[in-house]
MIGU-814628 format. One record per atom (N, C-alpha, C): residue number from 1; atom name; x negated, z, y. Coordinates in steps of 0.2 Angstrom, whole numbers, plus 2048, in hexadecimal, padded with zeros to 3 digits. Each point is the difference from the previous one (the first is absolute). Layout:
N
MARZA  drenlo  lumvex   xx   zz   yy
MARZA     NUM      CA    X    Z    Y
...
***
This chain:
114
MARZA  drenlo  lumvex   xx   zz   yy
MARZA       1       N  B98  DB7  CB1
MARZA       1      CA  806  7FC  801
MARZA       1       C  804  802  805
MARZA       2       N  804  7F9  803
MARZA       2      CA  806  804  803
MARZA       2       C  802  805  7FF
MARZA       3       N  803  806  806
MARZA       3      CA  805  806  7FD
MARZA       3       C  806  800  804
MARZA       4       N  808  801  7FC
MARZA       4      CA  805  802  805
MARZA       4       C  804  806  7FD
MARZA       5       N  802  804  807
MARZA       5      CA  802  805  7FF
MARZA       5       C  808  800  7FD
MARZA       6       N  800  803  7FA
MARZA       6      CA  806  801  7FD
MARZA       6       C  806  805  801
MARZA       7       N  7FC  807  801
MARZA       7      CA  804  806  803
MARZA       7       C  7FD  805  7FF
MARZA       8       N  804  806  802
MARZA       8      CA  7F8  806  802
MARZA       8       C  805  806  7FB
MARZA       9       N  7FA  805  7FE
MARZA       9      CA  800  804  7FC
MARZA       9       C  801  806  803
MARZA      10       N  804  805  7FE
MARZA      10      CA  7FD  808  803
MARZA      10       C  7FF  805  7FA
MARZA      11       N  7FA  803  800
MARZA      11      CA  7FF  802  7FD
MARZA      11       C  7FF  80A  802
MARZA      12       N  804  804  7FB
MARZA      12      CA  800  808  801
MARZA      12       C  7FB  803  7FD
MARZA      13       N  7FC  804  803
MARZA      13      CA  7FB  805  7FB
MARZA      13       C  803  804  7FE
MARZA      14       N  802  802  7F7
MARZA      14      CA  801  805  7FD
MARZA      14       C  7FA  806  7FD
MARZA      15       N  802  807  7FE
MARZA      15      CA  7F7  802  7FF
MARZA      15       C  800  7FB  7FB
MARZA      16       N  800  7FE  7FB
MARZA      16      CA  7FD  7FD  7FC
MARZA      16       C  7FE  7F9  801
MARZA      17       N  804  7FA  803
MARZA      17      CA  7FF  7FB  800
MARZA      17       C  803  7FC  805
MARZA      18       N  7FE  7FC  803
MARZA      18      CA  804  7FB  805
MARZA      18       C  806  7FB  7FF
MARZA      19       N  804  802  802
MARZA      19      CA  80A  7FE  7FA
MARZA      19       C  800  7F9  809
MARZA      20       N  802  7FC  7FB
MARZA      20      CA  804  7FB  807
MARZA      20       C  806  802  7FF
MARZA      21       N  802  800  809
MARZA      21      CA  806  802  803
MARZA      21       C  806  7FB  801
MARZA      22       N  7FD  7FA  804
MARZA      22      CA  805  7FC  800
MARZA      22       C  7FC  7FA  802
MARZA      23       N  803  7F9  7FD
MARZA      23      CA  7FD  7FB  800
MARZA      23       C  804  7FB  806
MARZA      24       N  7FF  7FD  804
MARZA      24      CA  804  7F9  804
MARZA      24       C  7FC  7FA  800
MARZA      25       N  803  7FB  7FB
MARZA      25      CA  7FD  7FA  803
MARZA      25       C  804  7FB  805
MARZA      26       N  7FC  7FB  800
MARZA      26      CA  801  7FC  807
MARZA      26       C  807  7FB  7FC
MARZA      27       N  801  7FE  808
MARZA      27      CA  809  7FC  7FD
MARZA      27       C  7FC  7F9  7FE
MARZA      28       N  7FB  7FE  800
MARZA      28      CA  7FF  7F9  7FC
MARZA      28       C  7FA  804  7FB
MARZA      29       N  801  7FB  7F8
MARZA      29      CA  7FA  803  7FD
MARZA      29       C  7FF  7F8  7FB
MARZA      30       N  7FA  7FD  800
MARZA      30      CA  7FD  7FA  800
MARZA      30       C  804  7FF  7F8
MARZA      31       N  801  7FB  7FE
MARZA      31      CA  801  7FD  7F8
MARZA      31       C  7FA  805  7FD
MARZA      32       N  7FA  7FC  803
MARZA      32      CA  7F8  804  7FC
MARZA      32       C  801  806  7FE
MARZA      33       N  803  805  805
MARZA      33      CA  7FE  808  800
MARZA      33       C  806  801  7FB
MARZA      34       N  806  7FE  800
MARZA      34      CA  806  800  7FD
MARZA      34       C  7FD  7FF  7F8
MARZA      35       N  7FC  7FB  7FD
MARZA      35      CA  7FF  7FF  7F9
MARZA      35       C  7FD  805  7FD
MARZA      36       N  7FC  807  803
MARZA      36      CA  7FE  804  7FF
MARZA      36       C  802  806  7FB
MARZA      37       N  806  7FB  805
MARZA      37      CA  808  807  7FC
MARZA      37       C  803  7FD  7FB
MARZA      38       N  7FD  7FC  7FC
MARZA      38      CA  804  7FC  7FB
MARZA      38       C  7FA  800  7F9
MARZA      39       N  803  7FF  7FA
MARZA      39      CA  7FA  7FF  7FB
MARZA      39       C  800  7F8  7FE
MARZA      40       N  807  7FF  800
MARZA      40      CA  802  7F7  7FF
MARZA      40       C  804  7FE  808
MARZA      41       N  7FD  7FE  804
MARZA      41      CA  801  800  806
MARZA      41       C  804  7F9  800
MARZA      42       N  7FE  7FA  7FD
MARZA      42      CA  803  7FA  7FE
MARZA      42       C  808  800  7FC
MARZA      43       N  802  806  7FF
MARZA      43      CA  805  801  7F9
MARZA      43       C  806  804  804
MARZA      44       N  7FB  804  806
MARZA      44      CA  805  806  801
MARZA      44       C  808  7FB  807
MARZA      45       N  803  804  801
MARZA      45      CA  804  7FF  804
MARZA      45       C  7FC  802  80A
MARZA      46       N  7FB  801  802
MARZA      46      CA  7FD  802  806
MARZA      46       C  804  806  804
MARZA      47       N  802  804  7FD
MARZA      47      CA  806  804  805
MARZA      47       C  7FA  807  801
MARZA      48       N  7FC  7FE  801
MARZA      48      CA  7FA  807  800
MARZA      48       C  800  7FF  808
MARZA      49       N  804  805  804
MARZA      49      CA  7FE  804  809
MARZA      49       C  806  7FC  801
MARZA      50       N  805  7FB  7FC
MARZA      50      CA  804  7FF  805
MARZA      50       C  804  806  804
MARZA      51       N  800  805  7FF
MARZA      51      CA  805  805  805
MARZA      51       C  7FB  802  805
MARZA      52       N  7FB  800  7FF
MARZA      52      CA  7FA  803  806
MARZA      52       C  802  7FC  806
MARZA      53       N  802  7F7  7FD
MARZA      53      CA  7FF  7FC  805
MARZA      53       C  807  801  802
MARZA      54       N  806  801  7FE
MARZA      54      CA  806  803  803
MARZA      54       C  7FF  803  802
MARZA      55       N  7FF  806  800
MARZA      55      CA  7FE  808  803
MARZA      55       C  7FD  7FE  808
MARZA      56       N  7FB  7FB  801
MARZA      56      CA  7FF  7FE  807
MARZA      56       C  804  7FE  804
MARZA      57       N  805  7FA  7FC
MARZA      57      CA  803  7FD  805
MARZA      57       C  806  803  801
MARZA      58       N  801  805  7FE
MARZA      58      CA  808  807  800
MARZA      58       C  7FD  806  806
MARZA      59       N  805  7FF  803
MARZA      59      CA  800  805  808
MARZA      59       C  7FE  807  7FB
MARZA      60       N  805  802  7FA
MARZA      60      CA  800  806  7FB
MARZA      60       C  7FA  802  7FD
MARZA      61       N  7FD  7FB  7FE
MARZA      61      CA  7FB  7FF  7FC
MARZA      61       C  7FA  801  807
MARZA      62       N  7FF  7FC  805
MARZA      62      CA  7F9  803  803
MARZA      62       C  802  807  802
MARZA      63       N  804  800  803
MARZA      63      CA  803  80A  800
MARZA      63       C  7FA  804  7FC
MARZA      64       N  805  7FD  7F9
MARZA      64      CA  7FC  804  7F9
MARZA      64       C  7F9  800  800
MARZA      65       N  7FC  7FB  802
MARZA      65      CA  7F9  7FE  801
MARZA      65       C  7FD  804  804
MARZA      66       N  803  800  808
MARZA      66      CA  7FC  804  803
MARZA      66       C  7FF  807  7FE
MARZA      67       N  807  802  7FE
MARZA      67      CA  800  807  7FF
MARZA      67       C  7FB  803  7FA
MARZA      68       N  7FD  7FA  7FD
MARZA      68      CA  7FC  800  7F9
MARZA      68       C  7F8  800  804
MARZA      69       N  7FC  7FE  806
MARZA      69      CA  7FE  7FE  803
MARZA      69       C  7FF  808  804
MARZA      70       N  805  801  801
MARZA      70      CA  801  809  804
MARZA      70       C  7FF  804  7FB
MARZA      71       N  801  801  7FA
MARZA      71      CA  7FE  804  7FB
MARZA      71       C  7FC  7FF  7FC
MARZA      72       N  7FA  7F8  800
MARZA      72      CA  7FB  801  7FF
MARZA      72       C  7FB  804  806
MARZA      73       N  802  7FD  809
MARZA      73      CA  7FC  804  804
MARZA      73       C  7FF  807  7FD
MARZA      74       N  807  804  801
MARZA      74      CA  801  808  7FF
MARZA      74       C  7FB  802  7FB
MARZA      75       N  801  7FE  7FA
MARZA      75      CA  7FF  803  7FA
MARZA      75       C  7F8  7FE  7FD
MARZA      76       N  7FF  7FC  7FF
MARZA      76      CA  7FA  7FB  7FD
MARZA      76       C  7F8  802  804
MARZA      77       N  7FD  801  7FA
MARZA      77      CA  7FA  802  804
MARZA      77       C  7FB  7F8  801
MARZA      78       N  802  7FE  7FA
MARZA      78      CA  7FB  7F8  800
MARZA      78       C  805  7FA  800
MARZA      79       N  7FE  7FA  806
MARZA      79      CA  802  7FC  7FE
MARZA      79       C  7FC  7FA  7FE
MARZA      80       N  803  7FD  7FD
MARZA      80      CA  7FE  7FA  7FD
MARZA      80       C  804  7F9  800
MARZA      81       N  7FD  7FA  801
MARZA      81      CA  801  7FB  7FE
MARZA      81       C  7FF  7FA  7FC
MARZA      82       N  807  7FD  7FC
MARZA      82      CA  7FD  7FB  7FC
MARZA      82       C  801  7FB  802
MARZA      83       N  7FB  7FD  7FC
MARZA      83      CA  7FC  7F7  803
MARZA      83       C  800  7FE  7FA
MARZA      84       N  802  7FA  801
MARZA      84      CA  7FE  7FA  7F7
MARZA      84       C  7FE  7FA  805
MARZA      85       N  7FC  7FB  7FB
MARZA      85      CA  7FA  7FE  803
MARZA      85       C  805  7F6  7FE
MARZA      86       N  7FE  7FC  805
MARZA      86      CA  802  7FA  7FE
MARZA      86       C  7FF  7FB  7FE
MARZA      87       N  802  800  7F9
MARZA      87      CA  7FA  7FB  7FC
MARZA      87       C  801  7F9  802
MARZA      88       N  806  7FC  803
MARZA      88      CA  801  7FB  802
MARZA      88       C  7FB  7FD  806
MARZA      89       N  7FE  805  803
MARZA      89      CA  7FB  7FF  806
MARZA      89       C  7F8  7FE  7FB
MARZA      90       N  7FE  804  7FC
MARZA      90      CA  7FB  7FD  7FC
MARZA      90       C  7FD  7FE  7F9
MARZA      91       N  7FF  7FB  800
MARZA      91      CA  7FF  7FB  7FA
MARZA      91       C  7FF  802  7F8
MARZA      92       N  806  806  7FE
MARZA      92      CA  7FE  800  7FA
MARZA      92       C  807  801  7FB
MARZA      93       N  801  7FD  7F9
MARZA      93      CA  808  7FE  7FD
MARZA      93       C  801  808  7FF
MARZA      94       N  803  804  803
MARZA      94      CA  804  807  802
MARZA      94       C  806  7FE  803
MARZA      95       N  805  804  800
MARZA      95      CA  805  801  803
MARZA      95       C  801  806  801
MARZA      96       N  7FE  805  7FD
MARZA      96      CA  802  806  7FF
MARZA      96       C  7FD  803  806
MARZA      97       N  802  805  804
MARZA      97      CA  7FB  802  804
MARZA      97       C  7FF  808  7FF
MARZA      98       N  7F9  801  803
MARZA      98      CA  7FE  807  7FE
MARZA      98       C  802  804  804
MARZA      99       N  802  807  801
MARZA      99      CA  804  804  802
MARZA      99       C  7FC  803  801
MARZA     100       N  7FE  806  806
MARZA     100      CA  7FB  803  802
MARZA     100       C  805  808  805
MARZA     101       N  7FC  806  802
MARZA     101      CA  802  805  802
MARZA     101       C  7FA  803  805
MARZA     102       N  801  800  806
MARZA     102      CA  7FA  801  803
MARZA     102       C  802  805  807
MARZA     103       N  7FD  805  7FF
MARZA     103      CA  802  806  804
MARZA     103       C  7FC  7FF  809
MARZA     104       N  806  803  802
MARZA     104      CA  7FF  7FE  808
MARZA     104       C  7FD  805  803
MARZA     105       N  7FB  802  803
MARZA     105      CA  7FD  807  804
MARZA     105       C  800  800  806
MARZA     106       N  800  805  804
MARZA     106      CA  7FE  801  806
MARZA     106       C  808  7FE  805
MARZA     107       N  801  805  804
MARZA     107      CA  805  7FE  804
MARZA     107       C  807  804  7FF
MARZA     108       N  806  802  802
MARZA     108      CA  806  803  7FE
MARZA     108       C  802  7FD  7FC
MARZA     109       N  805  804  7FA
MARZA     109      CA  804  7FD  7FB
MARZA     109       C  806  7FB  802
MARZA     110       N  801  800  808
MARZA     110      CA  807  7FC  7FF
MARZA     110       C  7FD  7F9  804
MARZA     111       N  7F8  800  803
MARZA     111      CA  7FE  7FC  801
MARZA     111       C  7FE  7FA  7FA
MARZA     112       N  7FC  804  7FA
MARZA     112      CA  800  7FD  7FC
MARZA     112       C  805  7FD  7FC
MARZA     113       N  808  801  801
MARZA     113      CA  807  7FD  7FD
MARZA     113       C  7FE  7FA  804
MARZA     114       N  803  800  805
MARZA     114      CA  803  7FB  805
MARZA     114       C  7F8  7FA  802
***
């Protein structure tokens, strides 16, 4: 199916376990991927990433972003992005879309940010 890129993950190695470090999604986030975040999606008020999508368009807010983007370079051993897939693009009665995590390899860490 379709996929669109949501926002990217950093993930730290602990000895025991892989902890995520910091999360940034993208300043638009589809209705589709938004229902995801809802149990009654029809009922709710939709206020799911509204600040994400202020946080883009505030001088303050990208500030706070990049510097999130420099501290996942620094720190993070793994990154990762997420994708949810568009059900509107193919033919079946869904709305909800599926949410995925998929690890990016090869190349420098602040390559794989940007």
């Amino acid at each position: 199916p379709p996929m669109e890129a949501v926002g990217v993950v950093g993930n730290i190695e602990t000895p025991r376990v892989m902890r995520t470090f910091k999360t940034v999604f993208s300043q638009h986030i589809s209705d589709e991927c938004k229902r995801r975040f809802y149990k009654n999606c029809y009922r709710s008020k939709k206020k799911a990433h509204t600040s994400t999508a202020q946080k883009w368009a505030d001088e303050d807010g990208k500030k706070s972003i990049e510097a999130e983007f420099a501290k996942m370079a620094k720190y993070c051993s793994v990154i990762r992005v997420l994708w949810h897939t568009q059900p509107k693009l193919f033919k079946l009665h869904e709305k909800k879309a599926h949410i995925m995590e998929e690890q990016i390899n090869g190349g420098e860490k602040a390559d794989k940010i940007s």
